[in-house]
C-alpha positions in Angstrom: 79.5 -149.9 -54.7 79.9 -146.2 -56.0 77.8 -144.2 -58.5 80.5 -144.9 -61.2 81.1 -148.6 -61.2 77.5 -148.7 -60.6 77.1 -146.7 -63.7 79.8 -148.8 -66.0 77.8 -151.8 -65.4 74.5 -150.0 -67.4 75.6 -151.4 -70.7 76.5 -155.0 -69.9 73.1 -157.2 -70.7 71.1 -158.4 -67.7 73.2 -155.9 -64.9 71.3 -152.6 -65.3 70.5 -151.1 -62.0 70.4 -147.7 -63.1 70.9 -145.0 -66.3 73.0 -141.6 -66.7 69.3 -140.4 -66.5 68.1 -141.8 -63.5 66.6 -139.3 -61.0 68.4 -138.8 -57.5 66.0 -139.1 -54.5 67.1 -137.7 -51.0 65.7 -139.2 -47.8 66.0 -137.2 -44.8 65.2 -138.2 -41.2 64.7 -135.8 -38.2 65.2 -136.7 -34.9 63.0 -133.5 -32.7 64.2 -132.8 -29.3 61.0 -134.0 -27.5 59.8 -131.3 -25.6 59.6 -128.4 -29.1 57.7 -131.6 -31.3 54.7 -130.5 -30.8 56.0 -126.7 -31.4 58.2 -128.2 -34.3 54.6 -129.9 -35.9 52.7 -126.6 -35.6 55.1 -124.5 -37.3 55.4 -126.9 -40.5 52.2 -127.1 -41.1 52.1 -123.6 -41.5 55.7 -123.0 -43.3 56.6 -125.8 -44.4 54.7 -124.8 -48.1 57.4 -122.6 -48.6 59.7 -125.5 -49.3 57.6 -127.8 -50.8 57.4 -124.7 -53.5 60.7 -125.2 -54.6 60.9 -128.7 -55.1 59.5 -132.3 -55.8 58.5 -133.8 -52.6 57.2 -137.3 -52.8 56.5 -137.3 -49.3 56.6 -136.2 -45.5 55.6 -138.8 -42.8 55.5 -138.7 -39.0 57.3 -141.9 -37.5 54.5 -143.6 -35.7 56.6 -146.5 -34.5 60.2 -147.9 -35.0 61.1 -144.3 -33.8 59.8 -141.7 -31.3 60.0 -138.0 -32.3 61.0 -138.6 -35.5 59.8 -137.5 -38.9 60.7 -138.6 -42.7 60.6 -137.2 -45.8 61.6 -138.0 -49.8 62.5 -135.3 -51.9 63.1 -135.9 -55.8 65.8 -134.4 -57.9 66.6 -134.7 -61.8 70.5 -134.7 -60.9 72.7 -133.7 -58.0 73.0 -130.2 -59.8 69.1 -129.9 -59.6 69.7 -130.4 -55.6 72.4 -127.9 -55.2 70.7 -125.2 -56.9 67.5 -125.8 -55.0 70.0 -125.7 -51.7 71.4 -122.1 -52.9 67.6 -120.6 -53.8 66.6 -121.9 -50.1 70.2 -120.2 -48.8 69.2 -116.7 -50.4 65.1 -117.1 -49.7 65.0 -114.7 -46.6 61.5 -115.7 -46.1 62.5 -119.2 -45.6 65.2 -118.7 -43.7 63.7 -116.1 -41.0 59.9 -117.6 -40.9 60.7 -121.4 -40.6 64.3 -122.6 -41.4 66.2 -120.8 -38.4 63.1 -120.9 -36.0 63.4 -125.2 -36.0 67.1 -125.3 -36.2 67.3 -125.8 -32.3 64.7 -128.4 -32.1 66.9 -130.9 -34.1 68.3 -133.3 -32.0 69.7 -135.1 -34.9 69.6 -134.8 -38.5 70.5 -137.8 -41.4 70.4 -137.9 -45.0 71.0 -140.6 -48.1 71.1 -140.0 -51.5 69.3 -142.7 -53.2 68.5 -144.5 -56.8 65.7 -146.0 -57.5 65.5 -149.3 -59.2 64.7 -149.8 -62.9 62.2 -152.3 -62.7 60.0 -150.7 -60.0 58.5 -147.3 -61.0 58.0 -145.1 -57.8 54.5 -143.4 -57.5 53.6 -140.1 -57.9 51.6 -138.1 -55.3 50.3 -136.4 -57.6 48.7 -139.1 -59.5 48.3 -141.0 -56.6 45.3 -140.4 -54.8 45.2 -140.6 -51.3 43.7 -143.9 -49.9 43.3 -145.0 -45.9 46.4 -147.3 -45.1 49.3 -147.7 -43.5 52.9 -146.7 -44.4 55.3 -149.3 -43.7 59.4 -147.7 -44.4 61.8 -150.9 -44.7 65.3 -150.6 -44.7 68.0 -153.5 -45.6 71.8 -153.7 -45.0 73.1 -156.1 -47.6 77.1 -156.6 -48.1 77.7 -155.7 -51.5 74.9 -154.2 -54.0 74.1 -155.7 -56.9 72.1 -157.5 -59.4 71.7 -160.7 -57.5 70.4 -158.6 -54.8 68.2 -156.5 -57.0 66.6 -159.8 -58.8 66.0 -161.3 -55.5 64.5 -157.5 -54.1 62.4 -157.1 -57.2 60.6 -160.7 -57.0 60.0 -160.1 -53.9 58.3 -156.7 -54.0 56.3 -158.6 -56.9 55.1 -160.9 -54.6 54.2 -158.1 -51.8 52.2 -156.3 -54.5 50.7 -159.8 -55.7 49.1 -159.5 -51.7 47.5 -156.4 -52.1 50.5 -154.4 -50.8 51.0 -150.8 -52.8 54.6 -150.3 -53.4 55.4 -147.0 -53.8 58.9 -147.1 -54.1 62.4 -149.1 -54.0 65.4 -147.5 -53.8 69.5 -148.4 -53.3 71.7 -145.9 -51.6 74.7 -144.1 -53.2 75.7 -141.9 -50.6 75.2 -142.2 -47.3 74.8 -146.2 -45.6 76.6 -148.2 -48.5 74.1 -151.0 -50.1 71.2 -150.4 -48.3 67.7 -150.5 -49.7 64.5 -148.5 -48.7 61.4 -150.0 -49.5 58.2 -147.9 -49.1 54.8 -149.6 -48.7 50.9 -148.9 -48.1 49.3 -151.5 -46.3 45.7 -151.4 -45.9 45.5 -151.4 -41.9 47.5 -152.9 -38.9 46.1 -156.9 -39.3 46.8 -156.7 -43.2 50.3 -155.9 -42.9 50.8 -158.7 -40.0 48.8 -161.2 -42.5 51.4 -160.5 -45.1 54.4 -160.6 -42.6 53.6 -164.4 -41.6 53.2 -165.1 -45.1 56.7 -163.7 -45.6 58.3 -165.4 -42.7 57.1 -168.4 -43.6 58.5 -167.9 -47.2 61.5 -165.8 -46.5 62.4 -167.0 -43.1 66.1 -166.1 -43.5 65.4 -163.4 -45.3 66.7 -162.2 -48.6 70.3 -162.2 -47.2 70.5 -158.9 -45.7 72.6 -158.5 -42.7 70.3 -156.1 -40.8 66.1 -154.8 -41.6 64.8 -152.5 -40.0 60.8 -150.8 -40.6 59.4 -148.2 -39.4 55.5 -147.4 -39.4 55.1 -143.9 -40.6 51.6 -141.8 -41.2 51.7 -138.3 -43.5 52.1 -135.2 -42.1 49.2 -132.8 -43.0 51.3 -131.2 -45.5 53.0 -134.4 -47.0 51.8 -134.4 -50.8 51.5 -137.9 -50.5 48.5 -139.3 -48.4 
């Protein structure tokens, strides 16, 4: 479903899945040739700052498993406008471009975006509001065949239910561009043996799922430089 019958359907009671206000959030995965990760890890950590200047980023995680050589990362956006104008700054930054931008071009072995919502009824955390707290990231993504409010009532009972276990939710979003009807759910477990404690318990409720044609996860830790922690 596109942005605008997405959008048409604000004003009918009981279909809301977003407003003309919502904020656009852009999820960008990185797959890094493996031999320059290391090099590629190094050199953000001590450049990367001058992005995270010119921008909202709610986060930057390294792909622990679900994913080798791979790093993630959610930037935040008032409108698509908002994005393109931070592109064009970053185009005409020389400093960016020359000290970190160019330098990791050739260690991208593969490079995807998607320009997400998020939904009304879950509010998606702030770093910086949110303190940092040992845990474990947990990235789900599911493939549904159409997108809407059936699948958002069903998604948002049971992200209640995964916070009702002690599960921090710090996000829940549906794709616009990029995959069609897809939605990214970002979690903190506490550790390892919580998160398999609340998988059995969601097997053993939702053993055929939530009728998603495909999920996938993967476990992700912050980068030294990710705002959120």
């Amino acid at each position: 479903m596109s942005f605008f019958r997405l959008l048409s359907r604000v004003s009918k009671p009981g279909c809301r899945l977003l407003s003309s206000q919502s904020k656009v959030y852009e999820i960008r995965t990185y797959d890094i040739v493996p031999k320059d990760y290391g090099r590629f890890l190094a050199l953000s950590k001590e450049k990367l700052h001058l992005r995270l200047e010119v921008s909202k980023c709610l986060g930057y995680w390294l792909v622990d498993m679900g994913g080798l050589n791979q790093v993630v990362h959610i930037w935040e956006y008032d409108s698509f406008a908002h994005r393109a104008a931070v592109r064009k700054q970053l185009g005409g930054d020389a400093k960016w471009q020359s000290e970190y931008f160019q330098p990791v071009l050739p260690m991208f072995a593969k490079q995807t975006n998607a320009m997400m919502y998020a939904f009304d009824w879950q509010a998606v955390q702030d770093p910086k509001t949110s303190p940092g707290q040992a845990g474990m990231f947990d990235l789900e993504m599911y493939s549904f065949d159409e997108m809407n409010q059936t699948t958002s009532s069903k998604m948002k009972a049971f992200t209640q239910e995964t916070s009702q276990a002690g599960v921090a939710s710090i996000g829940v979003w549906f794709t616009d561009v990029g995959q069609a009807h897809q939605v990214y759910r970002l979690l903190r477990y506490h550790d390892g043996d919580h998160r398999r404690e609340v998988q059995a318990i969601r097997q053993e409720k939702y053993g055929e799922g939530l009728g998603e044609h495909l999920r996938q996860s993967k476990l992700i830790v912050p980068a030294p430089w990710s705002p959120m922690q």
